[in-house]
C-alpha positions as CSV (number, residue, x, y, z in Angstrom):
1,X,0.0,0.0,0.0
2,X,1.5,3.4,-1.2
3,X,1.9,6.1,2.0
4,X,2.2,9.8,1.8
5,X,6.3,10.9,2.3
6,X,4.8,14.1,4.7
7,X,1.4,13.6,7.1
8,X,-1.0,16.2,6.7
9,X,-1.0,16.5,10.4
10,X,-3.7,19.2,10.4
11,X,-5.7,18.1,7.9
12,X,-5.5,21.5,6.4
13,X,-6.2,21.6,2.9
14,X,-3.3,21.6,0.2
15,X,-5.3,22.1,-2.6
16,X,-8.1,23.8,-4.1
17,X,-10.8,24.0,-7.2
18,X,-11.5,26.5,-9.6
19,X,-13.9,26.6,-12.1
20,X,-12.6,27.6,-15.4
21,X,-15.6,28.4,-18.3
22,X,-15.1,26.3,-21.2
23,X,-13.5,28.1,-24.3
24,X,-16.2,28.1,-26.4
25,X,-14.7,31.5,-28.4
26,X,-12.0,29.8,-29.4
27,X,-8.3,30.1,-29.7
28,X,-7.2,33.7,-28.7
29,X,-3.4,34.1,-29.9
30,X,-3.3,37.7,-30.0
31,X,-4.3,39.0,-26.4
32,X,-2.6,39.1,-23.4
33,X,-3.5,36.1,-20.7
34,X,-5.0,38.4,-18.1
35,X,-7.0,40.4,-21.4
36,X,-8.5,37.6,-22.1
37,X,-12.4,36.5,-22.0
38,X,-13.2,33.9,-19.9
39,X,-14.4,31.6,-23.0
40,X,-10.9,32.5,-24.9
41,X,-8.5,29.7,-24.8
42,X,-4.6,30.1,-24.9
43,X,-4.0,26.2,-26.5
44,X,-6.9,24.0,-28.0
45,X,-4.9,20.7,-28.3
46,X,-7.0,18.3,-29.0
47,X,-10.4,20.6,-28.4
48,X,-12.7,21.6,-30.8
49,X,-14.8,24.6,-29.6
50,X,-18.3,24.5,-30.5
51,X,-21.2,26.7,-30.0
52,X,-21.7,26.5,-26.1
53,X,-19.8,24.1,-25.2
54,X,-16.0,22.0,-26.1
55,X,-15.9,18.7,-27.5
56,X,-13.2,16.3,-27.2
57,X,-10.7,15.7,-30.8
58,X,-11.8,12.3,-32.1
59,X,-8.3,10.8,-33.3
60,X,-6.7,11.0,-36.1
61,X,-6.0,8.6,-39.6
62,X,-2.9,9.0,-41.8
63,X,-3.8,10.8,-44.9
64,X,-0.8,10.4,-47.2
65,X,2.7,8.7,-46.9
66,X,5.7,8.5,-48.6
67,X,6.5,12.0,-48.9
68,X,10.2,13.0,-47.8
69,X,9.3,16.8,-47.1
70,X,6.7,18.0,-44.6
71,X,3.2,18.9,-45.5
72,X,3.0,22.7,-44.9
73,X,-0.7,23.5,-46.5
74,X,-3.8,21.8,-47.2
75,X,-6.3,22.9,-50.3
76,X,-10.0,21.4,-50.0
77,X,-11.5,21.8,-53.2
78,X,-14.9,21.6,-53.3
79,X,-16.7,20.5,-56.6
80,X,-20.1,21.5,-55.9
81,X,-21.7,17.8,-54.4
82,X,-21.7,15.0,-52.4
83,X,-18.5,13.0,-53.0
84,X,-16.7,15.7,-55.3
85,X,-14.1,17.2,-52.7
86,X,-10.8,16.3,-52.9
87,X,-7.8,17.3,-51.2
88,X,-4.4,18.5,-51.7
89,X,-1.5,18.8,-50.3
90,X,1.6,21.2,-50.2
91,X,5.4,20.3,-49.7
92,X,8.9,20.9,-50.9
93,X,7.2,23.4,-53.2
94,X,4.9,20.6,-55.2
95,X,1.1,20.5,-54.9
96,X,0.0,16.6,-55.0
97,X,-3.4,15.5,-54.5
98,X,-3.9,13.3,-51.5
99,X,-7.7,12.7,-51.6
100,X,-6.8,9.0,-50.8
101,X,-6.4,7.9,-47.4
102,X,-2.8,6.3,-46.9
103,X,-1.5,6.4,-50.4
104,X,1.7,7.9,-51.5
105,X,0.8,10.5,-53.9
106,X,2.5,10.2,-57.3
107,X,3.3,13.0,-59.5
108,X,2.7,16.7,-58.3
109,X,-0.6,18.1,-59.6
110,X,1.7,21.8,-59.9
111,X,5.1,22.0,-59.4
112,X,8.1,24.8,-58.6
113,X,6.4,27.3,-55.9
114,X,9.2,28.8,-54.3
115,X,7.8,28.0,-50.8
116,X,4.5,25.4,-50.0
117,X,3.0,27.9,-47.6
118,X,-0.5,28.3,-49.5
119,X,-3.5,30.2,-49.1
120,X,-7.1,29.5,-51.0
121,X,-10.4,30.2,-51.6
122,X,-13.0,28.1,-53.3
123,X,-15.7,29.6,-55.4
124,X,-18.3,29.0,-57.9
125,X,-19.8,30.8,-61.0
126,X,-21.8,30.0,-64.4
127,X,-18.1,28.3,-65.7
128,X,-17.9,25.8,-62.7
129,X,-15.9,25.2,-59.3
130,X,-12.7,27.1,-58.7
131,X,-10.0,27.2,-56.0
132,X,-7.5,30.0,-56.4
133,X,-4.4,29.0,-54.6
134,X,-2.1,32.1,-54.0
135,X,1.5,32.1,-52.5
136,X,3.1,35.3,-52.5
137,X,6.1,34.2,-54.1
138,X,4.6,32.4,-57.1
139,X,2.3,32.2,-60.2
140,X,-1.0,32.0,-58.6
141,X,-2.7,28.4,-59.4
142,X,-6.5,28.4,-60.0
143,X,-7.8,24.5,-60.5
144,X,-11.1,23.8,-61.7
145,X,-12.7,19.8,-61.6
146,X,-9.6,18.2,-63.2
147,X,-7.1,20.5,-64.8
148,X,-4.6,22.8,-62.8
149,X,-4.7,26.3,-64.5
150,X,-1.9,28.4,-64.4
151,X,-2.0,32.5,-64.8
152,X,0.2,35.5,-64.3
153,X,0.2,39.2,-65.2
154,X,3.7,40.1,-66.4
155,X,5.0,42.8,-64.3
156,X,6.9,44.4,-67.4
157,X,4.5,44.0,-70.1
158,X,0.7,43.4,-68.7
159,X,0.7,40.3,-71.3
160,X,-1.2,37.0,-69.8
161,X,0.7,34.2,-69.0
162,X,-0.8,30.8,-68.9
163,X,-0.2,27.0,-69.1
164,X,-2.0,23.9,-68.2
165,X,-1.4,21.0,-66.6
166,X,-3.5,18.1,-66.2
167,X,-4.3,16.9,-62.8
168,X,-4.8,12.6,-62.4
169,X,-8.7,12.5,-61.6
170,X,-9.6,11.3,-58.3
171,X,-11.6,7.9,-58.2
């Protein structure tokens, strides 16, 4: 039977609660600790706020292998229904698709950013589904269902610049 090293003579306390309020407002990153809101949170590992309350992460599964660079972006792009998404990922300056759970991806879907730190936003209009995917050091990438489109505005003479490159379809 395990024994304490000091007796609590006194049986005073050592310890005591406090209540904290769950961080339902999310991740604060900005403020200072004592600025904070009560429902701010300074870390949400493993935490997913949600409206009212916090719910616990639910694990994890591998999405792709095999690469020998870490993954520094995801893109979702969304083709307008059920079972159309696909997802892609960025590293060593290559965008491969890696809508497949635990496959190696093959060839990159776009090649030769300068850095695989990407930003994106998903639209729609009367020509289809877009995702423009923007670097800041690189021709800007803007794919559509199964084609990676290229374009860029020559600083020098205001021509367009464009090439395309076919993307495997996911299936």
């Amino acid at each position: 039977m395990r024994s304490a090293k000091r007796q609590n003579q006194g049986h005073a306390r050592v310890s005591s609660s406090y209540s904290l309020a769950a961080p339902v407002l999310g991740w604060d990153a900005q403020s200072p600790i004592a600025a904070m809101k009560p429902g701010n949170a300074v870390t949400l590992d493993n935490w997913t706020p949600r409206p009212g309350y916090v719910e616990a992460r639910r694990g994890f599964r591998e999405q792709s292998v095999g690469l020998d660079h870490p993954v520094e972006s995801l893109i979702i792009w969304t083709g307008g229904g059920e079972g159309n998404d696909q997802i892609f990922q960025c590293a060593d300056g290559n965008i491969y698709d890696a809508t497949e759970f635990g496959i190696a991806p093959g060839s990159a879907v776009y090649g030769s950013t300068v850095n695989s730190r990407i930003q994106y936003v998903n639209f729609s209009n009367d020509g289809g589904y877009w995702t423009i995917c923007v670097n800041g050091s690189a021709t800007p990438a803007i794919t559509a269902s199964n084609t990676c489109v290229c374009r860029a505005r020559s600083s020098t003479s205001g021509a367009d610049q464009s090439a395309n490159r076919s993307r495997p379809a996911s299936g």
